[in-house]
C-alpha positions, 0 to 999 in steps of 0.5 A: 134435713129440717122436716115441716108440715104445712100447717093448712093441710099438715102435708110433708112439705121438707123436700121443698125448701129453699134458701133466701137469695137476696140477688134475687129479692129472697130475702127469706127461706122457706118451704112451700106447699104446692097444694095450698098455694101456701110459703111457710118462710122460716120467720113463720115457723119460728112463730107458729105456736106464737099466742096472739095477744088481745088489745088492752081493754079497760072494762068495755073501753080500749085503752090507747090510742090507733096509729091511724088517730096519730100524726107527727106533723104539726097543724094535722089530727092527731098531733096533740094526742101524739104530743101528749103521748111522747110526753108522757115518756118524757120526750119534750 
C-alpha cells in the first residue's frame, strides 16, 4: 500500500485512496483527508516538491506577453501582438 500524509495537517490519509472511475466522472485517483476537506489526486503527489518558477523579469519590466493581452481574431486586441508573436517563431 502506498502511504501519504496530507500535506495541510501531515495526517495518515493511505486508508483513504481510491481509484479513478471515469464511468463515473473520476478521471483521476487519490487520497482524501476527511479533516481538512482536502483531495490529494495522484497528479498532485506526483508534484508536491515541484519548485515554483517566477515570471521572466528584466530588471523591474516583465518580459512577455499575458494571454489576456492576446487574441487570434483579426480586428480584435491583441492580434497584432499575437501576430508579431507567431512570426517571430516563424509562422507566417
Amino acid at each position: 500500500m502506498t502511504r501519504c500524509n496530507c500535506p495541510k495537517c501531515d495526517a495518515d490519509i493511505s486508508d483513504t485512496y481510491e481509484s479513478a472511475d471515469p464511468s463515473v466522472g473520476i478521471m483521476t485517483g487519490g487520497f482524501y483527508c476527511d479533516a481538512c476537506d482536502l483531495l490529494v489526486s495522484d497528479f498532485d503527489r506526483d508534484h508536491f516538491d515541484d519548485v515554483s518558477i517566477p515570471p521572466a523579469r528584466d530588471g523591474d519590466r516583465a518580459i512577455g506577453t499575458p494571454a489576456s493581452e492576446l487574441s487570434t481574431r483579426p480586428g480584435e486586441r491583441g492580434y497584432e501582438e499575437w501576430l508579431r508573436i507567431s512570426k517571430s517563431w516563424g509562422h507566417d
